[in-house]
Every structure is written in C-alpha cells, then in structure tokens.
N, C-alpha and C positions, 0 to 999 in steps of 0.2 A: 504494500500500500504506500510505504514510505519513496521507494524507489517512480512510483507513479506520479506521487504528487512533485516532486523534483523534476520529472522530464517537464511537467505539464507547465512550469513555472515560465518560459519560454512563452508557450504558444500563449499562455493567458497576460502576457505581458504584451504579445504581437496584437492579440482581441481587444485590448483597452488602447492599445496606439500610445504604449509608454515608449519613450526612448532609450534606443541602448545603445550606452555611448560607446562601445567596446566595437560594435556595426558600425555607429558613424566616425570612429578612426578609421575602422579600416577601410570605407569609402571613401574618406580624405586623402588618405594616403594611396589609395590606387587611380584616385581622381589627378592628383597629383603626379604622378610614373607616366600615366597617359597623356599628360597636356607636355612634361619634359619631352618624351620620346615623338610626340608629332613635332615638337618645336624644333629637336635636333633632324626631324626624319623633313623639315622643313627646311632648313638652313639657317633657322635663327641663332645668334647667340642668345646663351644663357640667360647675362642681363637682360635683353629683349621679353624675354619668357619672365623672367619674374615683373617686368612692368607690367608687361600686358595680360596679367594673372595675379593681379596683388593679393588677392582672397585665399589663394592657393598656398601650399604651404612648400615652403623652398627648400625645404631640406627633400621632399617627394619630388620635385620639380629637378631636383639637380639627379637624384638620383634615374630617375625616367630617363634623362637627357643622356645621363652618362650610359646604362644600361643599350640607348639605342643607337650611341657611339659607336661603340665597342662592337653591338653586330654588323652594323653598318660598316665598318672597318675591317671585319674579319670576313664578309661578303662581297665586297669593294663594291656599296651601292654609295649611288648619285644622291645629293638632295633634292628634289621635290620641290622649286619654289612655290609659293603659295598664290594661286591666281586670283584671289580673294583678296584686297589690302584695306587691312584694317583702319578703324576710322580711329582706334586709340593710337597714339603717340607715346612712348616711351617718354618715363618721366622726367629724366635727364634732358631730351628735348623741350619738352614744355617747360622748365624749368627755365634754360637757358634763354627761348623766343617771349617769356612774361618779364622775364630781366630789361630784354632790350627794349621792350615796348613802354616799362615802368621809365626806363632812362631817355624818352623821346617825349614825353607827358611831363 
C-alpha cells in the first residue's frame, strides 16, 4: 500500500498542475544545449547567442555550443547561415549606437 501511494505522488502532483522544479531544470537546461548548438550549427559566436537569449541560461548555452563544435568539427560540417535576420541586436551594439546618439543631443 505504502509503495502505491509513493508512485502515485507524481501523477497526483501532475493532476493539480503543481510544479516541479527538478522538470523545469531540466527543461532549462536542454532549452539551453538547443539554442547553443543551433547558434554554433548557425555560425554565430557565443557572445551573439547569449544576447540574443538573455532569458537562457549561459552556462547550457555554452555548453550546447560547445557540444555542436566539436561534432561539427569531427564531421567537417559547414555552418548554416541563418536566412532569417533577427530584429534583436546584440547588446554590445545597442549599447554603443544609444552612446552616440546620447552625444549628438
């Protein structure tokens, strides 16, 4: 009886729609692996990838990257530019063209 009620703790936790955080790490962090290894399997650098993903978590972001390095490397594949160009700017850019504009005003 004891061993039932312990599996069942799971499903009756999934039935009320509590959260578990121990799921949403590891969603994050495979959230994370996927946006590094499209950004390397894109040709972006790193930097690029953590602006344009500030939400993401940069330690999964490097590792993804690195991860699709490395096959990419030992496969000898091409990058993938991105025919898609994004309307965010890496923050380093915007950083520097709000400077200029502040010093023209």
């Amino acid at each position: 009886m004891l061993l039932l009620a312990l599996t069942a703790c799971e499903r009756t936790t999934e039935l009320l729609g509590l959260p578990d955080p121990k799921k949403e790490e590891a969603a994050a962090e495979a959230e994370g692996k996927a946006i590094g290894g499209a950004c390397r399997h894109a040709g972006r650098a790193l930097e690029d990838c953590y602006a344009l993903n500030p939400k993401a978590q940069k330690a999964s972001i490097f590792s993804g990257w690195r991860e699709m390095n490395d096959y990419m490397t030992e496969h000898n594949i091409q990058t993938v530019p991105p025919t898609v160009t994004s309307s965010v700017k890496p923050a380093a850019a915007e950083t520097g063209s709000e400077g200029k504009q502040a010093a023209k005003h």
